[in-house]
Backbone as a ProteinNet text record, in pm:
[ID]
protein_1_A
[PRIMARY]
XXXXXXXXXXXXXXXXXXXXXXXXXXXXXXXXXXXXXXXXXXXXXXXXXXXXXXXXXXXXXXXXXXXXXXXXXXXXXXXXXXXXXXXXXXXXXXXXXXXXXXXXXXXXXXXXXXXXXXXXXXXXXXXXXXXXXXXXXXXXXXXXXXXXXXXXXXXXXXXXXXXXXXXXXXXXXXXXXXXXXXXXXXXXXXXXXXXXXXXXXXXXXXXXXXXXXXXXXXXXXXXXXXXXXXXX
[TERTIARY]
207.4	200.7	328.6	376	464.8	458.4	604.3	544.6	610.1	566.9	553.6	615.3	680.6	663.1	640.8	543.9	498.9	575	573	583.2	515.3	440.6	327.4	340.9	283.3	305.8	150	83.8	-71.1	-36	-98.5	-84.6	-175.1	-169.9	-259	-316.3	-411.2	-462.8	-536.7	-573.4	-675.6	-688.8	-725.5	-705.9	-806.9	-876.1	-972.7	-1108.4	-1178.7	-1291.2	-1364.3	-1359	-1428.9	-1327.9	-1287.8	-1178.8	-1255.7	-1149.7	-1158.6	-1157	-1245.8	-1240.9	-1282.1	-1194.2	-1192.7	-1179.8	-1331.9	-1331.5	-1360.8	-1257.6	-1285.2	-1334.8	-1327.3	-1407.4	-1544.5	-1626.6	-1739	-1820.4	-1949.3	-2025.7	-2100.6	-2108.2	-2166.1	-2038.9	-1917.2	-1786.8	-1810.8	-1865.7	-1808.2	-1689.3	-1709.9	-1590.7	-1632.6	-1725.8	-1782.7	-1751.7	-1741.9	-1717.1	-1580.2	-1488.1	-1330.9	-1302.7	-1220.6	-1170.9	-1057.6	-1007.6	-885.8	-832	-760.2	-617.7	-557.6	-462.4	-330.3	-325.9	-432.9	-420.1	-512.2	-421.8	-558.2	-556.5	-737	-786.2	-722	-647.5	-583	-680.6	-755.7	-842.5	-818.9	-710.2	-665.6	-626	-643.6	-615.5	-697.2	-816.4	-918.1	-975.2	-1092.1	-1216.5	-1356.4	-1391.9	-1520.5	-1627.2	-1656.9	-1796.6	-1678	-1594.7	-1527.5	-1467	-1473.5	-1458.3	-1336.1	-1219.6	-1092.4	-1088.2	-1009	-984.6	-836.9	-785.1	-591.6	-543.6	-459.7	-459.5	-304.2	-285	-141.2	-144.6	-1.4	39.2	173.6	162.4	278.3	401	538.1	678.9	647.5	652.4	685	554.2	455.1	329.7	234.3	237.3	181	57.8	-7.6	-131.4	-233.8	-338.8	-366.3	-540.6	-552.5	-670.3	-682.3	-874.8	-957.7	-1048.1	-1136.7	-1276.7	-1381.4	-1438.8	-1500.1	-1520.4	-1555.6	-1643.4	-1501.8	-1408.3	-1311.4	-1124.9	-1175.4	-1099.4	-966.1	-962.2	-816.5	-674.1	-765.8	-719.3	-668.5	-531.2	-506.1	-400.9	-421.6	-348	-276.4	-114.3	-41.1	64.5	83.3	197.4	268.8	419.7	476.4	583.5	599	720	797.7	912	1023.9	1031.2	913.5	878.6	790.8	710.1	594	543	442.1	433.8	272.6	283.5	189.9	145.3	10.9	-44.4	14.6	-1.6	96.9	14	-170.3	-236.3	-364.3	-418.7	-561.4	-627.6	-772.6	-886.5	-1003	-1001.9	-1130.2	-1243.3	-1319.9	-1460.1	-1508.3	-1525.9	-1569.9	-1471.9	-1352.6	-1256.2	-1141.5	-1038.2	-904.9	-841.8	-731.9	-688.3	-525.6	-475	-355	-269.7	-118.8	-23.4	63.2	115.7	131.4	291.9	351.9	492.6	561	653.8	736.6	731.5	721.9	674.5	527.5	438.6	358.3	362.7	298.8	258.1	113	97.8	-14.5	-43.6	-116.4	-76.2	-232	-222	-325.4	-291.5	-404	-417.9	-486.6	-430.9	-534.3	-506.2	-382.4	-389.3	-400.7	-379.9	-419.5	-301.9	-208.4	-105.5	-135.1	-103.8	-97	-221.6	-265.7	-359.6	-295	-366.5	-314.9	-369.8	-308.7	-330.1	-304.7	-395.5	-421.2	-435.9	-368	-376.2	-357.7	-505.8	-487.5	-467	-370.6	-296.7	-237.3	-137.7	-111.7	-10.4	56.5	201.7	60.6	107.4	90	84.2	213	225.4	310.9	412.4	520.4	668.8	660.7	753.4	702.2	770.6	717.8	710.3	541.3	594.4	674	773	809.8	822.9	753.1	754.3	843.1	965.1	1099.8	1124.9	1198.1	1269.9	1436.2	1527.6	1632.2	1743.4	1685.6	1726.2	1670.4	1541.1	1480.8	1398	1358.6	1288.5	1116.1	1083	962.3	948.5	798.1	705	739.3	667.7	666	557.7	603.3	499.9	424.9	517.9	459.1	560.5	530.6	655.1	567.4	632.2	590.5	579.4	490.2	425.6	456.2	443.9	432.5	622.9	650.3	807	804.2	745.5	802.6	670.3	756	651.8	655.8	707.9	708.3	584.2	530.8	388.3	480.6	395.6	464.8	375.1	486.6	415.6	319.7	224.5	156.1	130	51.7	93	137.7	220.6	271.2	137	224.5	91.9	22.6	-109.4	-164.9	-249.3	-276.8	-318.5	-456.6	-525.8	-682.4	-743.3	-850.3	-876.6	-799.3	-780.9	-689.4	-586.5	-505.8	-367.7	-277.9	-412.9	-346.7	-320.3	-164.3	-202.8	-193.5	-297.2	-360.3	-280.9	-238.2	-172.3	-218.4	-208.2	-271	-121.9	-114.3	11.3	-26.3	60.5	18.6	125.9	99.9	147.5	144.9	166.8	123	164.6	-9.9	52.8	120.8	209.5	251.9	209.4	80.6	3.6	58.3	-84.9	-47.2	-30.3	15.5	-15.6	105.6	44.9	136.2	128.3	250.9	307.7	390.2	272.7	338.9	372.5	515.4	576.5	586.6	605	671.3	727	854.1	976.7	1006.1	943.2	914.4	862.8	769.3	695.5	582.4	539	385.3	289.7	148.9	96.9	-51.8	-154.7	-271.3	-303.1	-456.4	-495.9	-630.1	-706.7	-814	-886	-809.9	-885.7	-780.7	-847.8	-788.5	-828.5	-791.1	-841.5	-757	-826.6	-717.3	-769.8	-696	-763.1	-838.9	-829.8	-861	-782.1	-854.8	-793.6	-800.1	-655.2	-627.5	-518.8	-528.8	-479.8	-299.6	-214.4	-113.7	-31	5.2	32.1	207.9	195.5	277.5	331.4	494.5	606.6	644	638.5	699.9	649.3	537.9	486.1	516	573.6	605.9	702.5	799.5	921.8	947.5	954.5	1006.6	1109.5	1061.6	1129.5	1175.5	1338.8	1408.9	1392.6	1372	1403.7	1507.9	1557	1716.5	1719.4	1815.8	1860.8	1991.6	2024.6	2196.1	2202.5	2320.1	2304.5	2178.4	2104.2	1989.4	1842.3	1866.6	1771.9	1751.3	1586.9	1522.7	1601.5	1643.9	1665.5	1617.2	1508.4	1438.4	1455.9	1535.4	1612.5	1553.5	1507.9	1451.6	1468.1	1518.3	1586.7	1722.8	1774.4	1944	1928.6	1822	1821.8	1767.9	1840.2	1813.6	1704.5	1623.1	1535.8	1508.3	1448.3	1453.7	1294	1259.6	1100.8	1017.4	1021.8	964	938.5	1069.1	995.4	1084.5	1208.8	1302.8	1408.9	1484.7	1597.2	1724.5	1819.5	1928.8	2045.4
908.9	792.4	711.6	674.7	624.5	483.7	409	297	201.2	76.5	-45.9	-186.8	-243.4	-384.7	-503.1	-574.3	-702.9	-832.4	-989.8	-1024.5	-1142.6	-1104.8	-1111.2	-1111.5	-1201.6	-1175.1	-1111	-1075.6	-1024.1	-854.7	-829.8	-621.7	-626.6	-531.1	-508.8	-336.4	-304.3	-225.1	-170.6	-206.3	-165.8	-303.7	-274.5	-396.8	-466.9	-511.2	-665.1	-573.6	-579.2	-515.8	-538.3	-672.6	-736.8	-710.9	-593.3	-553.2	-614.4	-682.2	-745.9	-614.5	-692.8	-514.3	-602.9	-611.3	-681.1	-599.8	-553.6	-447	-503.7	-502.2	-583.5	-476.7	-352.8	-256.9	-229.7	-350.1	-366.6	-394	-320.9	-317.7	-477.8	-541.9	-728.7	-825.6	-780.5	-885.7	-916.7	-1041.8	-1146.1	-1250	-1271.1	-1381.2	-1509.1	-1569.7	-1660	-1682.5	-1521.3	-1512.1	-1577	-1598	-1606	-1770.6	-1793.9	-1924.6	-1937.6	-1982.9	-2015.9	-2159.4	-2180.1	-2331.5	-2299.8	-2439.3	-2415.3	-2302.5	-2282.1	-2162.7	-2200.7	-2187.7	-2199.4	-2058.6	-2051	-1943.4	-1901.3	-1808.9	-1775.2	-1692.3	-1779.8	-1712.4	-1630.1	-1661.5	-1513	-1422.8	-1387.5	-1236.8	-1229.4	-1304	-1258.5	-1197.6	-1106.5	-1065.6	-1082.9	-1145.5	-1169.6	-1056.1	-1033	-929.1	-797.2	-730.5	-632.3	-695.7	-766.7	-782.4	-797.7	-900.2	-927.5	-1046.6	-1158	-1248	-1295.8	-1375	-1348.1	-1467.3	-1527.5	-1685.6	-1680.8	-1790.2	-1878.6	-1971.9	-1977.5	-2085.2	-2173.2	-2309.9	-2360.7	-2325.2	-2409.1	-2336.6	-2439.2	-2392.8	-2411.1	-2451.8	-2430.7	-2514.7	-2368	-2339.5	-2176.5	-2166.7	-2074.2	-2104.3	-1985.8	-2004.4	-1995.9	-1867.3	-1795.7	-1696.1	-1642.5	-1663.8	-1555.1	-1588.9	-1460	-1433.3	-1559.8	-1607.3	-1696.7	-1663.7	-1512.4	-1468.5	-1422.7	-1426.3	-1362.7	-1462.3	-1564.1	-1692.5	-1658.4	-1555.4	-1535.3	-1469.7	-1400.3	-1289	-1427.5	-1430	-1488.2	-1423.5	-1446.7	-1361.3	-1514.9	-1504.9	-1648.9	-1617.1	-1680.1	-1681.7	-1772	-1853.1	-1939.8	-1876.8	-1937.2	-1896.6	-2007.9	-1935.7	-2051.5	-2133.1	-2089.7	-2123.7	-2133.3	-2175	-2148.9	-1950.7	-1960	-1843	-1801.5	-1729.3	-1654	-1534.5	-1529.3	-1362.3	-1334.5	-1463.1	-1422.1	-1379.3	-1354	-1280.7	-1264.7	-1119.8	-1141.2	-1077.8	-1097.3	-1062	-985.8	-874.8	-801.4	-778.2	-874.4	-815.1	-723	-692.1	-547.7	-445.1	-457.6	-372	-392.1	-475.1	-527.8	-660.7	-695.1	-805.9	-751.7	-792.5	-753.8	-872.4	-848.6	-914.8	-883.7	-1009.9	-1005.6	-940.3	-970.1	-941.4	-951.2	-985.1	-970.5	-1098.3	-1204.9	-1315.5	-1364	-1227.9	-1237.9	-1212.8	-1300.2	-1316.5	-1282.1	-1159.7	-1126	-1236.4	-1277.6	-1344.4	-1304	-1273.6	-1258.6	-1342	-1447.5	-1510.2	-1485	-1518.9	-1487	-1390.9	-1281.5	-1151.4	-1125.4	-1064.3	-1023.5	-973.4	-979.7	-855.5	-733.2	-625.7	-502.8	-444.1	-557.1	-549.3	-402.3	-303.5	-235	-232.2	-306	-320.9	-247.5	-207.7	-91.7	-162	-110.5	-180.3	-56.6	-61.6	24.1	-47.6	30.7	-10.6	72.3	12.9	95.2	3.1	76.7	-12	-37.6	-172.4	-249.9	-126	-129.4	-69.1	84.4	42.4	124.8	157.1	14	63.2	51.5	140.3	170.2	67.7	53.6	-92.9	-63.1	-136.9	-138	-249.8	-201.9	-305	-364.9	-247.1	-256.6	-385.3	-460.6	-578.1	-559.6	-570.7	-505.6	-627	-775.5	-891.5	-872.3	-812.1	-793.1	-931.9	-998.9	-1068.2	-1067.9	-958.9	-938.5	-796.6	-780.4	-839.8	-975.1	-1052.2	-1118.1	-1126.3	-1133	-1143.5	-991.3	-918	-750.8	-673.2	-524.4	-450	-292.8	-249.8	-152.3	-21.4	67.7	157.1	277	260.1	374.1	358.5	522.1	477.8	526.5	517.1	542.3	386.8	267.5	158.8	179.9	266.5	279.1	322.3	271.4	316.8	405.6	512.3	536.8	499.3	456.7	390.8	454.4	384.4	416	507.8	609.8	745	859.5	814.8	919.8	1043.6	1155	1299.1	1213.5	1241.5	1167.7	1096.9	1039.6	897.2	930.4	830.9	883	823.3	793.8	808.2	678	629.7	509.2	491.2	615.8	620.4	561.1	525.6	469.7	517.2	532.2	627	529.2	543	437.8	522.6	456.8	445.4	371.5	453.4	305.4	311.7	157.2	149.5	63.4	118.8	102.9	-17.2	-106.7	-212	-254.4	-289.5	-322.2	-495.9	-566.7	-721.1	-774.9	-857.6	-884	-995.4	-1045.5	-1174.3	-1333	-1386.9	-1506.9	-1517.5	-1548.8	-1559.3	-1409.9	-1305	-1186.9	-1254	-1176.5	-1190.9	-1076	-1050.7	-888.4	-891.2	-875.7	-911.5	-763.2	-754.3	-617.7	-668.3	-602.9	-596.5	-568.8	-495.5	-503	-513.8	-450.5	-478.1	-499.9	-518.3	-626.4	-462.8	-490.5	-368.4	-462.8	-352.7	-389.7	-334.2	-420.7	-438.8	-417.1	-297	-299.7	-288.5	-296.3	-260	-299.8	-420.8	-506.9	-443.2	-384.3	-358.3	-444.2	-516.2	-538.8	-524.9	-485.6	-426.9	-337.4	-221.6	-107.4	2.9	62.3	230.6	223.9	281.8	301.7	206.2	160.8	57.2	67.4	-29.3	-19.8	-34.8	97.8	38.1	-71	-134.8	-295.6	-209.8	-181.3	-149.7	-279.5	-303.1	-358.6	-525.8	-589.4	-662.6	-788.6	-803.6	-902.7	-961.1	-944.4	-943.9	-944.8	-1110.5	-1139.2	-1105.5	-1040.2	-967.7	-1078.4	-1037.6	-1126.2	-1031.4	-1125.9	-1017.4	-1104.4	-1069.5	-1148.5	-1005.7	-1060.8	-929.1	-923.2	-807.2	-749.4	-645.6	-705.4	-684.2	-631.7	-738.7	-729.4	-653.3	-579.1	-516.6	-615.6	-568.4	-631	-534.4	-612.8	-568.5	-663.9	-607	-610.5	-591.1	-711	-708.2	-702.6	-618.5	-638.9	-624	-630.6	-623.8	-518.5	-596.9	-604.3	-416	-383.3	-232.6	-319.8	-260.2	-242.4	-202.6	-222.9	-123.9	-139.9	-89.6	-103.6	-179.7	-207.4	-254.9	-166.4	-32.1	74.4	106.8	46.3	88.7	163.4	246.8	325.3	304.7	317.9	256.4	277.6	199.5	198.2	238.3
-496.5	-408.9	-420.1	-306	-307.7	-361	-464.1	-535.5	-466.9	-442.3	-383.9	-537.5	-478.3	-612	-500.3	-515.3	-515.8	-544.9	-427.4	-486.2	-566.4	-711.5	-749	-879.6	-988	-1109.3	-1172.9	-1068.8	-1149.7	-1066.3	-1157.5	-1110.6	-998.2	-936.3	-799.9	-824.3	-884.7	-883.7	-791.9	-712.3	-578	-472	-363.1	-249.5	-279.6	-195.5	-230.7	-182.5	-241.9	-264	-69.6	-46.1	68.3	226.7	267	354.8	495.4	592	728.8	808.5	836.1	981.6	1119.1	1199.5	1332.8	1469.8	1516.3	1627.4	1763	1809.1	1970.2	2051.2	1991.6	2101	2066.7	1986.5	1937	2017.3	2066.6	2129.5	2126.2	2191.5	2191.4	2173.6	2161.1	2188.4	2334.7	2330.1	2456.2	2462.7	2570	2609.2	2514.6	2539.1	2445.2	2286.1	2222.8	2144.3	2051.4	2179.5	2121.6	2149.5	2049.5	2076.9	2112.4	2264.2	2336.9	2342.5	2232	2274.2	2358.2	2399.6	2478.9	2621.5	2655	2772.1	2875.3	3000	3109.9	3141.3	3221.3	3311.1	3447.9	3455.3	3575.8	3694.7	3694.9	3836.7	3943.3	3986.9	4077.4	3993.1	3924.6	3839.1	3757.1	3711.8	3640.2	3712.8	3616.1	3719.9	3598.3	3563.9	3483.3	3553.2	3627.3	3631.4	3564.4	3556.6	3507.2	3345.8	3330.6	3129.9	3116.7	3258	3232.6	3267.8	3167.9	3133.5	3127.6	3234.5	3200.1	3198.2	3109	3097.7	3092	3132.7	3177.7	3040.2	2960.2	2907.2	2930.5	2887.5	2954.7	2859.4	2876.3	2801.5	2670.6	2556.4	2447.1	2330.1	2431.6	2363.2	2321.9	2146.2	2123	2194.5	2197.7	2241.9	2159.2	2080.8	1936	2040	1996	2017.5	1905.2	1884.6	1796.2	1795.9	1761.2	1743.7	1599.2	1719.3	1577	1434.5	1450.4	1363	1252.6	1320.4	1250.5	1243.1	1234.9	1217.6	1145.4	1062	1006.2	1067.9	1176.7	1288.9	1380.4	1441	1533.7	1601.8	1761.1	1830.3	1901.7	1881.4	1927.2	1989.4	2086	2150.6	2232.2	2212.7	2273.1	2325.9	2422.9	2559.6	2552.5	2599.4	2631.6	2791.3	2877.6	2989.5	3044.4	3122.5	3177.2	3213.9	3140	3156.4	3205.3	3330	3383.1	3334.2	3313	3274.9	3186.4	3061.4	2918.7	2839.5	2867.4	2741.4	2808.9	2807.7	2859.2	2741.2	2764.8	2671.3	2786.3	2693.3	2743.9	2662.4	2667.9	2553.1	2575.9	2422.6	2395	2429.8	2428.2	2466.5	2325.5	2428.2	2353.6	2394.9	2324.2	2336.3	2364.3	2475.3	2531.3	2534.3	2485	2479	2613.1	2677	2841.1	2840.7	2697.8	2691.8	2508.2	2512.4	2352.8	2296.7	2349.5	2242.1	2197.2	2162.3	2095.1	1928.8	1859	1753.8	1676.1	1627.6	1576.2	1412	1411.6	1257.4	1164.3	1029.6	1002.1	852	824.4	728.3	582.4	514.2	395.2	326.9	341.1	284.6	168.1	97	-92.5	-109.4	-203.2	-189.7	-235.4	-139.1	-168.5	-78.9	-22.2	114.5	213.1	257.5	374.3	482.9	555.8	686.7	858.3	847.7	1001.2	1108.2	1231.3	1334.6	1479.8	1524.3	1680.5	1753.3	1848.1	1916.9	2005	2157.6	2254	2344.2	2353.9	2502.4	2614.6	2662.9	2746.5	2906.9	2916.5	3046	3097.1	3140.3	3152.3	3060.6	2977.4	2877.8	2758.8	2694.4	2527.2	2457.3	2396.2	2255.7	2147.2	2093.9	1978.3	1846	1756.6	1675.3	1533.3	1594.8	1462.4	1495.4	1414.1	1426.8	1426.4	1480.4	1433.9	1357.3	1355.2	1305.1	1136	1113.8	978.9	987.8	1097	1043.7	1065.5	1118.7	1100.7	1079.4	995.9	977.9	891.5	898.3	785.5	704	530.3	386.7	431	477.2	520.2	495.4	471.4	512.5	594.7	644.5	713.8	666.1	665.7	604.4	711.1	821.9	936.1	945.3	968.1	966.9	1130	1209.6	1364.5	1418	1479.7	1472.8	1649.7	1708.9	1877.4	1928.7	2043.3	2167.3	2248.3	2261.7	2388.1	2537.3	2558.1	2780.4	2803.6	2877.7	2977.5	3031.1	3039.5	3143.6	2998.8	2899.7	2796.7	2784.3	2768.2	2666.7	2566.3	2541.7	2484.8	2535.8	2667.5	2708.8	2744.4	2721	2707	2869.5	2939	3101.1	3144.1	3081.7	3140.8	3171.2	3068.1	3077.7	2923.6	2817.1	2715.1	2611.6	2545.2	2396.3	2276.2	2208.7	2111.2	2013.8	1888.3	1792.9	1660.9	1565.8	1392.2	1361.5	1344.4	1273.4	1136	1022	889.5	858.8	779.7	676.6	580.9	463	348.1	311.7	290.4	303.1	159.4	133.7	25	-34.3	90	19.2	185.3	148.5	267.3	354.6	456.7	638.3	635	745.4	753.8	876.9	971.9	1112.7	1135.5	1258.2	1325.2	1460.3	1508	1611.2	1714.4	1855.8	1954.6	1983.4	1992.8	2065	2190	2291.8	2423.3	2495.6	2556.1	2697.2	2671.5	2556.2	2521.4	2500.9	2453.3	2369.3	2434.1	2341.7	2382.2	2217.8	2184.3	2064.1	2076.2	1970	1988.4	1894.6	1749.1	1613.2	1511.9	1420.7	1313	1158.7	1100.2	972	779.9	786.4	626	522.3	426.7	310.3	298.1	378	401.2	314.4	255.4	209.8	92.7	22.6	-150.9	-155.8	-310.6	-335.3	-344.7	-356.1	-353	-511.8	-557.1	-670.5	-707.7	-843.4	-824	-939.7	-954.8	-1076.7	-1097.7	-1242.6	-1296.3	-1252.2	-1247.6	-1198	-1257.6	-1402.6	-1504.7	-1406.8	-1348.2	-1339.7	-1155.6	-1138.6	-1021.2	-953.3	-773.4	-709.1	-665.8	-599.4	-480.6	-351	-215.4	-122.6	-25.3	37.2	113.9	225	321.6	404.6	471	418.7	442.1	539	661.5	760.8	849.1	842.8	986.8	848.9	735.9	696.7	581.9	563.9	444.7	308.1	175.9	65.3	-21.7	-82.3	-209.9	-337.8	-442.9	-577	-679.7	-714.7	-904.1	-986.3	-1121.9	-1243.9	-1212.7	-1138.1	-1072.6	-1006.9	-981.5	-866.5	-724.3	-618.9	-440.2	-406.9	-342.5	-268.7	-144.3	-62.2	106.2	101	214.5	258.7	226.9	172.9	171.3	54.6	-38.6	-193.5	-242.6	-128.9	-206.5	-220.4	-376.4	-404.3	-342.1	-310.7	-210.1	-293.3
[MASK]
++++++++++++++++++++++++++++++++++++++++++++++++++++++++++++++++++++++++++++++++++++++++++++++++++++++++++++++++++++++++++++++++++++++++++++++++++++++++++++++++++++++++++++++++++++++++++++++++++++++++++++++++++++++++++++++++++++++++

């Protein structure tokens, strides 16, 4: 297994016994169910008897979505403008991001938490969820080394046209934040603290992490390592 260091001064032997599992393609997710700030109902492009929901937010004001039941899960997103058809919700389905300034945020993590996430491009262009600045994920690092959807329509796509994807993470503890880089994705299954545990080297002994040119580098008793765990 590949080894991981924390940054954490207690060992992490196994994830948190009590793992979040957040299924919007859960048979009884209603609309009711979710709590919407900051967003109005865009009525000409909803359709409520079909289980679509598409909301407008204004420029700069986030606008905060989630499932009551599941309050740590928040799906956020602020624009630099007024923005139309910037996030819809389909109960009992998924929760779709309208474009690239969405913010997945999940609170509470454990470190060494692994976190699964299905998922699928939005539309016609591929999601991607590299950062190429290094600044997201954040209090995360990424586990899956190809973080791309492929579009709409791609081999693969199930009657809709969608190819669903798990993309893997490992949390390092405290509010995580998982960003796409392009044409917005669709969300249909939250898992944290799911699987086998992550093991913590050398756990006495506080990591630095900083980033040289655009990438995360992770310092511990004066060795490099990448977001991944392997030494540079």
């Amino acid at each position: 297994m590949k080894k991981f260091f924390l940054f954490t001064a207690a060992v992490v032997a196994a994830l948190t016994v009590n793992a979040k599992v957040l299924d919007l393609a859960a048979v009884g997710t209603s609309i009711d169910q979710w709590t919407i700030s900051e967003a109005t109902l865009n009525n000409d492009n909803s359709d409520p008897d079909k289980g679509k929901y598409v909301y407008d937010i204004k420029a700069g004001v986030p606008s905060e979505s989630f499932v009551n039941a599941e309050p740590d899960v928040v799906f956020q997103i602020k624009n630099g403008s007024d923005k139309a058809k910037a996030f819809v919700v389909y109960p009992g389905k998924c929760y779709e991001f309208g474009g690239k300034n969405g913010i997945l945020i999940l609170k509470n993590t454990n470190p060494g938490d692994k976190i699964l996430l299905t998922v699928a491009a939005k539309g016609s262009t591929a999601a991607n969820f590299a950062d190429e600045a290094g600044a997201f994920p954040v209090n995360a690092v990424a586990v899956s080394a190809d973080l791309t959807l492929p579009a709409k329509g791609s081999d693969g796509a199930d009657e809709q046209g969608y190819v669903w994807k798990e993309l893997e993470y490992t949390a390092l503890g405290g509010e995580v934040q998982i960003k796409e880089f392009a044409g917005g994705y669709r969300i249909s299954k939250i898992q944290v603290g799911a699987g086998q545990g992550v093991e913590n080297i050398n756990a006495d002994v506080k990591a630095v992490k900083t980033f040289e040119n655009g990438q995360l580098v992770i310092i511990k008793n004066g060795v490099r390592y990448n977001a991944l765990g392997a030494q540079l």
